[in-house]
LODO-577713 format. One record per residue: residue in three letters; y, x, z of N, C-alpha, C in turn. Coordinates in pm, whole numbers, plus 50000, padded with zeros to 5 digits. Layout:
# LODO-577713
alaYXZYXZYXZ...
This chain:
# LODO-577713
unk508575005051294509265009351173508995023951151unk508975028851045508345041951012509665047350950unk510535055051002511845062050921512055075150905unk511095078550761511475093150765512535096750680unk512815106750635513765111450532512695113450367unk513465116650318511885123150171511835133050218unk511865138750298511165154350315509765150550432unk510145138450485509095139150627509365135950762unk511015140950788511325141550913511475132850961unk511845128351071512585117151115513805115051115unk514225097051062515445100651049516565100551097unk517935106151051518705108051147519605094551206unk519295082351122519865070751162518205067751221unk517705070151271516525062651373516485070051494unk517295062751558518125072351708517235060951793unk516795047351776516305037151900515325045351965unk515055035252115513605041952160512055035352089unk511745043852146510175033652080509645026752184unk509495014152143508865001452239507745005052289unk507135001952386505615000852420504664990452323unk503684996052297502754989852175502404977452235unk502354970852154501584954852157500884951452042unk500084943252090499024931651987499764919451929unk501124919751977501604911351946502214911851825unk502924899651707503804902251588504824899851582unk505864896051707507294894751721507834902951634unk508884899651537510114907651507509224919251380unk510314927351388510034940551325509874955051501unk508774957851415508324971451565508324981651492unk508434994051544508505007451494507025011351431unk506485018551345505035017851304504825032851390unk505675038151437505045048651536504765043851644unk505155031451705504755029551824503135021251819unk503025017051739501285011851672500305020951640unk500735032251628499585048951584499725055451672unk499305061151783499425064751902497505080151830unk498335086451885497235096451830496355104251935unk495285099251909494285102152029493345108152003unk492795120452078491345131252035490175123752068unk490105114952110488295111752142488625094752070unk487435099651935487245089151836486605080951869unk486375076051996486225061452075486765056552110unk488345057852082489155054152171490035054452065unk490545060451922491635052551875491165047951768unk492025039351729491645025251572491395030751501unk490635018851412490065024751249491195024651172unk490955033351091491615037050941490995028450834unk491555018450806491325006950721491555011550537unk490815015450474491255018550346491065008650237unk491854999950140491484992650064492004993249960unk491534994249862491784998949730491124988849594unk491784989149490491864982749379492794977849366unk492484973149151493294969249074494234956649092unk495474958349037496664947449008495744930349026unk495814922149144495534910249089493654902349162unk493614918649252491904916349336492374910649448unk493494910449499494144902349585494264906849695unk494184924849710494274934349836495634934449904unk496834929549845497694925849966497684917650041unk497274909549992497024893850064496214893950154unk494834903250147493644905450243494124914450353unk494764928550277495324935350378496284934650496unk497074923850450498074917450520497514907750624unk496554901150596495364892650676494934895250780unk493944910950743493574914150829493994924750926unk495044930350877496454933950975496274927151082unk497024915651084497854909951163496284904051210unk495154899651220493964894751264493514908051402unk493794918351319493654930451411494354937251525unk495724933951490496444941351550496994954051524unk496754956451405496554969151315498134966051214unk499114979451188499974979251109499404980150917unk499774970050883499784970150710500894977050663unk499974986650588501014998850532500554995450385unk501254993950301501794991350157502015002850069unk500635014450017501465026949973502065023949831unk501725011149777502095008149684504075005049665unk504405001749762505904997849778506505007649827unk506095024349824507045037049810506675036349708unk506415038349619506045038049450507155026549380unk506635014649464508065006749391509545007849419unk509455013949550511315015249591511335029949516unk510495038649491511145051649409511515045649274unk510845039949211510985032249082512305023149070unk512765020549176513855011749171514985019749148unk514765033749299516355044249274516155047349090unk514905050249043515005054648941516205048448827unk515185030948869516405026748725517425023848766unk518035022648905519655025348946520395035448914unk519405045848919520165059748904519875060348721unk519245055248668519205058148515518325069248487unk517335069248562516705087048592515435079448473unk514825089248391513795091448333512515088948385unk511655079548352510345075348461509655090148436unk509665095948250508705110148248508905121348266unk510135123348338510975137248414509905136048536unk509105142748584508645146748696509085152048807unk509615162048744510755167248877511915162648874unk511975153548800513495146148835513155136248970unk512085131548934511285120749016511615122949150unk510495137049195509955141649242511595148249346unk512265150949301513465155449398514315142349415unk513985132949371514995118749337513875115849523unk512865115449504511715109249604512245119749759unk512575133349759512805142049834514615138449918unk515135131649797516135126949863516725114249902unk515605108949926515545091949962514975092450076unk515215078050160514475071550286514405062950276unk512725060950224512055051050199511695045450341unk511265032350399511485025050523510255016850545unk509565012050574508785006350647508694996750742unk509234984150745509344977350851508124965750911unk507874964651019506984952351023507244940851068unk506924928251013507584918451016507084907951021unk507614896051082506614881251074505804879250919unk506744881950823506354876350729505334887650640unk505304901450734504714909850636505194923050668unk505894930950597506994939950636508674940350534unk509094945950541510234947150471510204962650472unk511074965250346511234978950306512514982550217unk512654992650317514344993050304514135010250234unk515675009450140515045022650029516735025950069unk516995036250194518535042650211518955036450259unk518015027850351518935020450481519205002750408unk518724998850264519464984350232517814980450220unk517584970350255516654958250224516424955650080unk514924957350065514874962049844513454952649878unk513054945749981511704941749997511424929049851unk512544921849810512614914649703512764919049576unk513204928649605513634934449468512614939649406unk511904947149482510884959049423510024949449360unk509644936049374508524927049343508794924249220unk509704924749114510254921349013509614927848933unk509654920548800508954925248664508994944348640unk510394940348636511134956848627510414966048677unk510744965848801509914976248910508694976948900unk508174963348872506684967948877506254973648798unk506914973448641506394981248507506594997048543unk508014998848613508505009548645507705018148747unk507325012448815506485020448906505165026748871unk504175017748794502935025148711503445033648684unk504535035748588505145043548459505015059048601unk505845059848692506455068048811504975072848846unk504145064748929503295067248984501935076848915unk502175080048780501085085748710501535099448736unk502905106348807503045122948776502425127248920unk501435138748893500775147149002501665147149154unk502955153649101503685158249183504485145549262unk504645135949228505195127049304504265120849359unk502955119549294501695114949399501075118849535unk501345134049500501165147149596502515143849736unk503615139049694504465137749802504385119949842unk504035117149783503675103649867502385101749926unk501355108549851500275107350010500305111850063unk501555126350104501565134750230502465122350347unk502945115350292504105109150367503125094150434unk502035091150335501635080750335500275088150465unk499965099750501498905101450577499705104750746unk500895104150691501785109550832501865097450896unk502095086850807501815070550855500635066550948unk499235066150900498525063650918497505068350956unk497915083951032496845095551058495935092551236unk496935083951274496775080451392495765068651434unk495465059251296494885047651317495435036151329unk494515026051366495095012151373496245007651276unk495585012251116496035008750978494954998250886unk495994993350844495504988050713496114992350612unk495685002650513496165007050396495785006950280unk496334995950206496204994950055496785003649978unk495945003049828497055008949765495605014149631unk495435020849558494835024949466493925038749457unk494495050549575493515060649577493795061849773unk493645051949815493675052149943492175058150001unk491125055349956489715060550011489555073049942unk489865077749833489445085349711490405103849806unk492045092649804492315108449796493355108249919unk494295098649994495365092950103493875100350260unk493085089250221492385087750363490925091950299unk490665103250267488755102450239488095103350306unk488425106050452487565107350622487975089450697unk488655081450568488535065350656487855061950706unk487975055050800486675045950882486035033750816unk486675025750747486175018350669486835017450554unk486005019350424486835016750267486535006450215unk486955001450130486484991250053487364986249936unk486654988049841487244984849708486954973649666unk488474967349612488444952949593488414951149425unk488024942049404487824938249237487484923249188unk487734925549078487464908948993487334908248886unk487144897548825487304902148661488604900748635unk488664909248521490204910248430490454897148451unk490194883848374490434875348356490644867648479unk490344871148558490564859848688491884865948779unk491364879748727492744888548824494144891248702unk494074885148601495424879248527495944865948549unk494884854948578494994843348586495464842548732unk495284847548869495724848248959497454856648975unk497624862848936498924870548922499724862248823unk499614855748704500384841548695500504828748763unk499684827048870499884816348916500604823449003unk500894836249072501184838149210503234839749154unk503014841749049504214844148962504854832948903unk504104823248898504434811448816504964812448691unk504194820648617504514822048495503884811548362unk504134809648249503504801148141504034806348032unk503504802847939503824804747815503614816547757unk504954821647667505264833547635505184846947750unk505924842347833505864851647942504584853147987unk503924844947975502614845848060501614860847966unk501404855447867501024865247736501274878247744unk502954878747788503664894747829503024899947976unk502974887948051502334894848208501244901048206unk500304891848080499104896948091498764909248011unk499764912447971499594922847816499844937247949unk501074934248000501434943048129500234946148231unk499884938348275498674938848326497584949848282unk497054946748156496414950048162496404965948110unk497754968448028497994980548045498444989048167unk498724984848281498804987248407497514996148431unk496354979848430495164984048464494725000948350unk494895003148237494115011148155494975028248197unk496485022448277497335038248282496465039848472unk496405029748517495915034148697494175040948687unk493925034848549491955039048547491945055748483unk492865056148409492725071348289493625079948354unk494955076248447495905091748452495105103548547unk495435110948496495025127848561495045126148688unk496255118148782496075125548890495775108748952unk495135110549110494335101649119494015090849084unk493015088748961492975075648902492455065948997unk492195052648945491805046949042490445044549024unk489365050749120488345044349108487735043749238unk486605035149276486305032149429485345049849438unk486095048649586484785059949660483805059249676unk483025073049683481435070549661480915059349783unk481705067649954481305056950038481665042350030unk482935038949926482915020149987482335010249924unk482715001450016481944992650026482904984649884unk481774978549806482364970849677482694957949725unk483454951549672483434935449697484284930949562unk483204921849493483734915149384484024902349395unk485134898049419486064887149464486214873949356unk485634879149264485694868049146485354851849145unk484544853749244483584837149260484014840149442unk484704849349495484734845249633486364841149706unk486524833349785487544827549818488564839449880unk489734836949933490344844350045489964847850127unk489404834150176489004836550348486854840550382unk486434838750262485154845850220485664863450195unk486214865450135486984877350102487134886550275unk488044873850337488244878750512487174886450595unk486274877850584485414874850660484294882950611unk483844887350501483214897750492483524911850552unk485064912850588485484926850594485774926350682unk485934917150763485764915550948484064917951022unk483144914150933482034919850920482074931050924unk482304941650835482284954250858482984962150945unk484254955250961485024965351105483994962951233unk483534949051191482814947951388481434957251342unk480654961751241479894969451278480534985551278unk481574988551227481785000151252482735001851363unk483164993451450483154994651598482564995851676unk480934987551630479814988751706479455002351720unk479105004351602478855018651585479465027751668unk480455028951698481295040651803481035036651941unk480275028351993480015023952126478455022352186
């Protein structure tokens, strides 16, 4: 479990000890006890970076090959959605920046890892359902476009994962979170297949469906154009266009590349 405060620290309700690391996925584990930080780069895990648009199916992969690895799946996308949530609890303005931005400074956003994935707790309550909702998710693009709240979530998001043995999704994870990753890779599809997948995963039809996709794809046009890190793949990664390729084709290409860039260090 990863428990800082919004400033960074650790927090003051995370008094347990930290377990000894395992390969194993029992329960929820501390994500400090999985990053263990080591000077000779033969010896600690890759920095997994994966990046792309709403609907290429990078949680699902990332989460995959997590748990295939032994490696913690870190979600930078779900501090973006639990800030978005205090927002519309608190009634706060998505285009106040520094409203944001001190709203984000005085929260503890949470991190948990879990059979099913992780859970993420926003001030100590369980929001892992919540944040997934229409709401939040509109709400969070809207959040996630100001400099300054971007700037404090990839400082928080590299304190995570500086150590290794990550899988980190999210949208400028290779670009601007991790640009010294060990392996990047930007995921993609076509519009049309990566709308048609996010209604089925939603079970949406009809009318609604029309609105998901309208959302969508303005999602996609505010994550490609805002000022501060838009989303586009890094010069180093590796592309993978998922459109005609399965899940587990999807897998298995990118298990390919960790085993040669393991090789590589040996």
């Amino acid at each position: 479990m990863l428990g800082l405060d919004g400033r960074g620290r650790p927090s003051p309700h995370d008094q347990s000890p930290i377990p000894p690391r395992s390969r194993s996925f029992p329960g929820v584990a501390r994500v400090e006890s999985h990053i263990p930080t080591m000077t000779d780069p033969s010896q600690r895990k890759l920095i997994i970076a994966i990046d792309g648009p709403a609907g290429a199916g990078k949680s699902t992969i990332a989460s995959r090959l997590a748990r295939k690895l032994g490696y913690v799946n870190l979600e930078s996308g779900a501090m973006y959605r639990a800030l978005a949530l205090k927002a519309i609890e608190g009634d706060a303005s998505f285009d106040d920046e520094d409203a944001l931005l001190k709203m984000a400074q005085d929260s503890r956003i949470t991190l948990e890892r879990s059979i099913g994935g992780h859970r993420v707790l926003l001030d100590g309550k369980d929001v892992s359902a919540r944040i997934r909702e229409r709401d939040v998710t509109e709400a969070a693009s809207r959040v996630s476009v100001h400099p300054k709240v971007r700037e404090w979530m990839v400082a928080r998001q590299r304190e995570m994962g500086i150590g290794g043995g990550v899988v980190m999704e999210g949208r400028d994870i290779g670009t601007k979170v991790f640009p010294d990753a060990d392996l990047k890779i930007f995921l993609d599809a076509d519009p049309v297949i990566r709308e048609q997948r996010r209604l089925d995963q939603q079970q949406v039809k009809g009318a609604s469906a029309q609105t998901m996709a309208a959302e969508l794809r303005e999602r996609d046009r505010r994550d490609r154009t805002r000022e501060a890190s838009p989303l586009v793949a890094a010069e180093d990664a590796v592309v993978l266009d998922s459109t005609n390729m399965s899940e587990d084709e999807v897998l298995n290409r990118i298990e390919e590349l960790v085993e040669q860039r393991l090789a590589a260090r040996n």
